[in-house]
C-alpha positions as CSV (number, residue, x, y, z in Angstrom):
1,X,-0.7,15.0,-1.7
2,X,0.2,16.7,1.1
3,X,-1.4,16.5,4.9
4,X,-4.0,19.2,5.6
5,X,-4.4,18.2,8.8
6,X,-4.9,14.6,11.5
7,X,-7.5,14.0,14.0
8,X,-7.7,11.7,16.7
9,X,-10.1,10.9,19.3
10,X,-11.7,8.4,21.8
11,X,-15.1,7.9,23.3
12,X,-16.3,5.6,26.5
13,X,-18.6,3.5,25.3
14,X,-20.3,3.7,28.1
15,X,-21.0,7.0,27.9
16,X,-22.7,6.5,24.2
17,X,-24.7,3.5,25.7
18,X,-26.0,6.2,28.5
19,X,-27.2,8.7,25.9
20,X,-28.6,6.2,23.7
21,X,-31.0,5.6,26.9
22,X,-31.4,8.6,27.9
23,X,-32.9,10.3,25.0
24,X,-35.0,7.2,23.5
25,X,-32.7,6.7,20.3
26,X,-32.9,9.7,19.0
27,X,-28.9,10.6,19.6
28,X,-28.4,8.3,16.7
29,X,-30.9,9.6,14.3
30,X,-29.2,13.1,15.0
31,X,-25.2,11.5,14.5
32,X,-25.7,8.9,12.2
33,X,-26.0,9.0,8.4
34,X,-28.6,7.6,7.0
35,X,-26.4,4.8,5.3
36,X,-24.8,4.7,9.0
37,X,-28.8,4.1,10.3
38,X,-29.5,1.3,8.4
39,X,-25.9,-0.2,10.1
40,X,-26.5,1.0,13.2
41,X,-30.0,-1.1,13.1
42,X,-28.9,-4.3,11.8
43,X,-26.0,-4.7,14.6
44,X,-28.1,-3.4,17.2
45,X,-30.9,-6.2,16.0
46,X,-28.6,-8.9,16.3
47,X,-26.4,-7.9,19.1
48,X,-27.1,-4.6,21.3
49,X,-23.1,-4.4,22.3
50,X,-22.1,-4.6,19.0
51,X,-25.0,-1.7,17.4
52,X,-23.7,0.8,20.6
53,X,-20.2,-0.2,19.5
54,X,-21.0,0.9,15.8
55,X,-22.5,3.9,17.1
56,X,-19.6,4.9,19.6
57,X,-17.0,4.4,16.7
58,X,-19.1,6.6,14.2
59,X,-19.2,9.3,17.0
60,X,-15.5,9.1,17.2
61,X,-14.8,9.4,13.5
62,X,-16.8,12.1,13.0
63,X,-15.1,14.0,15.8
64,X,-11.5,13.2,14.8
65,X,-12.8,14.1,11.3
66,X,-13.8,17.5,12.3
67,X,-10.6,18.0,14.0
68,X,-8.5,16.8,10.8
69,X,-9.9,19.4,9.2
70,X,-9.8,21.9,11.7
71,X,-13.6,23.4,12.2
72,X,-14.5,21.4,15.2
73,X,-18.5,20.5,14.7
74,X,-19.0,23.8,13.2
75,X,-20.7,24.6,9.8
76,X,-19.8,23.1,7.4
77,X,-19.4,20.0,9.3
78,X,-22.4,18.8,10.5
79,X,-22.9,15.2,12.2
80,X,-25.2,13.7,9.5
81,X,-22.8,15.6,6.7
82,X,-20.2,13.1,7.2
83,X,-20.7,8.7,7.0
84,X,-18.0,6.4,7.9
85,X,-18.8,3.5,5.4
86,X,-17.0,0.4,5.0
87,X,-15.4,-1.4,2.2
88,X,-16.5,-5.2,1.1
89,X,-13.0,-6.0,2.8
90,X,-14.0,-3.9,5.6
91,X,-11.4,-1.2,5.5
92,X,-14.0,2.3,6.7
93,X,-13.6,5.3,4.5
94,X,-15.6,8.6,4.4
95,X,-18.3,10.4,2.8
96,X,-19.3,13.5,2.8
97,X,-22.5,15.4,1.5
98,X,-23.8,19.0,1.3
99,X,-22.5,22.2,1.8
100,X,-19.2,19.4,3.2
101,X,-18.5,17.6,0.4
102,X,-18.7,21.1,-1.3
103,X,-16.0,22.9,1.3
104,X,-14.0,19.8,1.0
105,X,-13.8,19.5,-2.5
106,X,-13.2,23.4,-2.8
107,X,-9.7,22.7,-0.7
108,X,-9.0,19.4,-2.5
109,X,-9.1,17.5,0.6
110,X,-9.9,13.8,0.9
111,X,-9.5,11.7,4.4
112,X,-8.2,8.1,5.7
113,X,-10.3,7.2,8.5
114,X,-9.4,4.1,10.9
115,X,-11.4,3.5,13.6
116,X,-11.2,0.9,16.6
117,X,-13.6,-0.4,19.6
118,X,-12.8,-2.9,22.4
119,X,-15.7,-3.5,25.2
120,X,-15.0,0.1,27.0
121,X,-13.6,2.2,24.0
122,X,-13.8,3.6,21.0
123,X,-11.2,5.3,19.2
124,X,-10.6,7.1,15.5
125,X,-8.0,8.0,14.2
126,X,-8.0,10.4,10.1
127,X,-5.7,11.8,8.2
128,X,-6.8,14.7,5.9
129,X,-4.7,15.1,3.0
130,X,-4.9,18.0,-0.1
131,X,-3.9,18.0,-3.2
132,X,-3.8,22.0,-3.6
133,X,-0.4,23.2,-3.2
134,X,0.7,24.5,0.4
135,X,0.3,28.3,1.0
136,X,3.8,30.0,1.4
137,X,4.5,30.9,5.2
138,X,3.9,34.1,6.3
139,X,6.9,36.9,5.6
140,X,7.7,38.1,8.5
141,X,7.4,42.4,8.5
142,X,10.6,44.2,9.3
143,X,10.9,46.2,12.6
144,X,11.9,49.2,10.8
């Protein structure tokens, strides 16, 4: 395997509390999975810190995920295309759907995803990896 690319990044949680008001819920139906809903509406049931926190960390990893692989939040990558999921033992990991999971797979990329939250951050952290071989570097042109 060889790295295709890393991503890092780290949201206020503030902030994601503050658009979470503003627009009545809906800015988690339009980031969130629908694996990631059903999460998001258990922890936010039994603690409303903790669902924000959930929400704020999934925001994160989806934008250090789009970064890892280098398209920003542009097509293919989409914010529902993408869940961060977690393991019985509770070590996250990806999954991707669509016209995604078809663009990754088409690279041979795969990601490790970490993500982290205190009371005022989140923060996400993914390495993209490939298992096609590396494209040779450019030759550079004589000046002749």
């Amino acid at each position: 395997m060889a790295i295709y690319g890393i991503g890092t990044d780290i949201v206020q949680v503030s902030r994601i509390a503050a658009v979470l008001e503003r627009t009545g819920g809906r800015f988690a139906e339009k980031v969130l999975g629908p694996d990631e809903l059903r999460v998001f509406h258990a922890r936010r049931a039994r603690s409303e810190a903790r669902g924000i926190a959930f929400l704020a960390t999934r925001f994160s990893a989806k934008e250090a995920f789009s970064k890892a692989i280098g398209l920003g939040m542009h097509w293919p990558m989409t914010w529902r295309a993408l869940q961060t999921l977690n393991q019985p033992s509770g070590e996250p990991y990806v999954v991707a759907t669509g016209e995604l999971a078809d663009w990754l797979a088409a690279r041979g990329i795969t990601a490790r995803v970490t993500v982290s939250d205190e009371r005022d951050y989140a923060v996400s952290f993914v390495i993209a990896e490939t298992n096609l071989p590396a494209a040779a570097p450019p030759v550079p042109r004589s000046s002749s």
